[in-house]
C-alpha positions in Angstrom: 127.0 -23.0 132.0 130.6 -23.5 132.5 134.0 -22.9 130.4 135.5 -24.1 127.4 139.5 -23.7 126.0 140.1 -23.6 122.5 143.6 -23.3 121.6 145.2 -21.1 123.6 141.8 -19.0 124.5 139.1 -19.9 127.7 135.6 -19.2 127.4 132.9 -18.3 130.2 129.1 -20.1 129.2 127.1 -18.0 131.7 124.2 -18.9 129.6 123.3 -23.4 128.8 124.7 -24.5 125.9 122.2 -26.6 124.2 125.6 -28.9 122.5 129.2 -28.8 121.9 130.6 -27.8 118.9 132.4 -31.2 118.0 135.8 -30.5 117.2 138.3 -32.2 118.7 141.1 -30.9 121.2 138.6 -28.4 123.1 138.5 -29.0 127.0 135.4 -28.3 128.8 134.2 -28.7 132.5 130.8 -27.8 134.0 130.3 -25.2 137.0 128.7 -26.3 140.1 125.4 -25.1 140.6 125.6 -21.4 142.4 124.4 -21.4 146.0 125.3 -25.0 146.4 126.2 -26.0 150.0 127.8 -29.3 151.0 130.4 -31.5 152.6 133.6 -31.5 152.1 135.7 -35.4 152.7 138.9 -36.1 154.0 140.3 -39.6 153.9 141.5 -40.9 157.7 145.1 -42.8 158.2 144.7 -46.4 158.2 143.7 -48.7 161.1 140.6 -46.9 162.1 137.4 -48.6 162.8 135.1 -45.6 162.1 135.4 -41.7 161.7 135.0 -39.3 164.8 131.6 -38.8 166.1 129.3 -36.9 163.8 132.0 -36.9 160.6 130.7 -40.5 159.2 129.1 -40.6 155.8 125.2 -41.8 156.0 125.1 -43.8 153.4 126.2 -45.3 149.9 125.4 -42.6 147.8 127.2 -40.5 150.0 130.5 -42.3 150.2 130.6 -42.7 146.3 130.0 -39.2 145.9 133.0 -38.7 148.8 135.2 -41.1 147.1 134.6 -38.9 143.6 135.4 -35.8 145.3 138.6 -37.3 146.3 139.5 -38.4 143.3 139.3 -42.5 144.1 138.3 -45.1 142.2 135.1 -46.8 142.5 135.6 -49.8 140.6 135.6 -53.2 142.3 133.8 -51.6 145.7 132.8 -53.8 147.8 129.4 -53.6 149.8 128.2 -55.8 152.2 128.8 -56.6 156.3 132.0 -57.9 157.6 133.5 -57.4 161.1 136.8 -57.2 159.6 136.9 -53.9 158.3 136.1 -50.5 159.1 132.5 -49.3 159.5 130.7 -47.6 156.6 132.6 -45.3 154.4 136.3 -46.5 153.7 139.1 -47.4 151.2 142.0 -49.1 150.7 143.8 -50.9 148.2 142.4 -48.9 145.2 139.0 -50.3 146.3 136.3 -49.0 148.0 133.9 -50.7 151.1 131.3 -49.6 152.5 130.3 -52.0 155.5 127.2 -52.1 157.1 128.5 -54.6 160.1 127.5 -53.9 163.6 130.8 -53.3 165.0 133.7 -53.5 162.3 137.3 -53.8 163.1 140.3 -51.8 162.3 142.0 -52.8 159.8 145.7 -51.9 158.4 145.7 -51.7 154.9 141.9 -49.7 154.5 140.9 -46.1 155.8 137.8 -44.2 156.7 136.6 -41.7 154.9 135.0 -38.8 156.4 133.2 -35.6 156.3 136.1 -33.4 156.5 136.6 -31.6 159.9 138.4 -29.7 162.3 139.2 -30.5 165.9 139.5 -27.7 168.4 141.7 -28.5 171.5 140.4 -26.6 175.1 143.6 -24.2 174.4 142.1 -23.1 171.1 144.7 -25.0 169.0 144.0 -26.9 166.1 144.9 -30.6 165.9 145.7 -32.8 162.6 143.7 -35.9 163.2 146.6 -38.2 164.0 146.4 -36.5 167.7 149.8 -35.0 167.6 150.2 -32.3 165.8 148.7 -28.9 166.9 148.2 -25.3 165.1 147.5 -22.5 166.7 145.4 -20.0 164.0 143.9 -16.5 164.3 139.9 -16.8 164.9 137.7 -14.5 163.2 135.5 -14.4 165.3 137.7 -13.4 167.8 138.0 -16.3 170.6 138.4 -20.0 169.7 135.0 -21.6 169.7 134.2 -24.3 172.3 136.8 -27.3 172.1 135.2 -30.5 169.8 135.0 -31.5 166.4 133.4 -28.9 163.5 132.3 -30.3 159.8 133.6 -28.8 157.1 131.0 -27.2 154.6 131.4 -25.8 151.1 129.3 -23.5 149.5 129.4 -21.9 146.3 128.4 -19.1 145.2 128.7 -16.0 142.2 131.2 -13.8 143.9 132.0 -11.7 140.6 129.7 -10.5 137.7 132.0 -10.3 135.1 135.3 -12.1 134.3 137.8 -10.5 136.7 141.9 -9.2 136.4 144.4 -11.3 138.4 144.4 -8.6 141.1 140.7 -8.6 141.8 140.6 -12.4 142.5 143.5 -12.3 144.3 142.0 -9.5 146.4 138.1 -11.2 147.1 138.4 -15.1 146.7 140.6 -16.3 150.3 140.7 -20.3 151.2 
């Protein structure tokens, strides 16, 4: 599954295809796996010893797959425990570190990375993680929900069953 451009022409796999064709100059990507659900990662400013309570990535795996998502580099990651730098997830300096340390330290030049998230304010307002600046947004659901800290998750899923006009993605799919 997944699409293909050839020339100046893009085409939908819905079905596997068992191998590509071999000619050079055609650009292919894979589709996530429909129904998939899963964080979404945001990387923190610098000089920050952890991520806000219940945004930290669990483990390794999990920060590699963040840093990917992000579109860092995972060569020359460093892994281990050092009280000088941030706890768990983080990067900085085109390098990765994921420290296991009991307390960590902030540290200037490397930054956490997170599950992504929102923070609610007790007015309702949104506010960017550097704690100044506020946005105040429509709720769907009506009221604001209860001030604190919400994950971000990402799911994906078939939303058409054939390939749609401009006008009919532009009417269904919303960020």
């Amino acid at each position: 599954r997944g699409c293909e451009i050839r020339g100046k022409h893009c085409y939908f796999h819905s079905m596997t295809v068992t191998q590509a064709d071999g000619r050079s100059g055609n650009l292919c990507w894979i589709l996530p796996q429909l129904g998939s659900l899963g964080h979404s990662y945001k990387r923190m400013q610098k000089n920050l010893i952890t991520c806000p309570e219940g945004t930290a990535i669990t483990s390794l795996v999990e920060c590699e797959r963040a840093l990917t998502s992000l579109g860092l580099s995972l060569e020359n990651a460093w892994r281990g425990a050092h009280g000088h730098f941030p706890l768990g997830c983080s990067y900085g300096g085109g390098r990765m570190y994921w420290n296991f340390h009991k307390t960590g330290r902030k540290n200037g030049n490397i930054a956490p990375v997170c599950r992504a998230h929102i923070t609610v304010d007790n007015d309702g307002m949104l506010v960017e993680s550097n704690g100044h600046v506020k946005y105040q947004v429509p709720w769907v659901i009506g009221a604001p929900p209860d001030p604190g800290i919400y994950l971000v998750v990402v799911e994906t899923k078939q939303v058409f069953d054939r390939v749609p006009n401009k006008a009919e993605v532009q009417e269904r799919l919303k960020v």
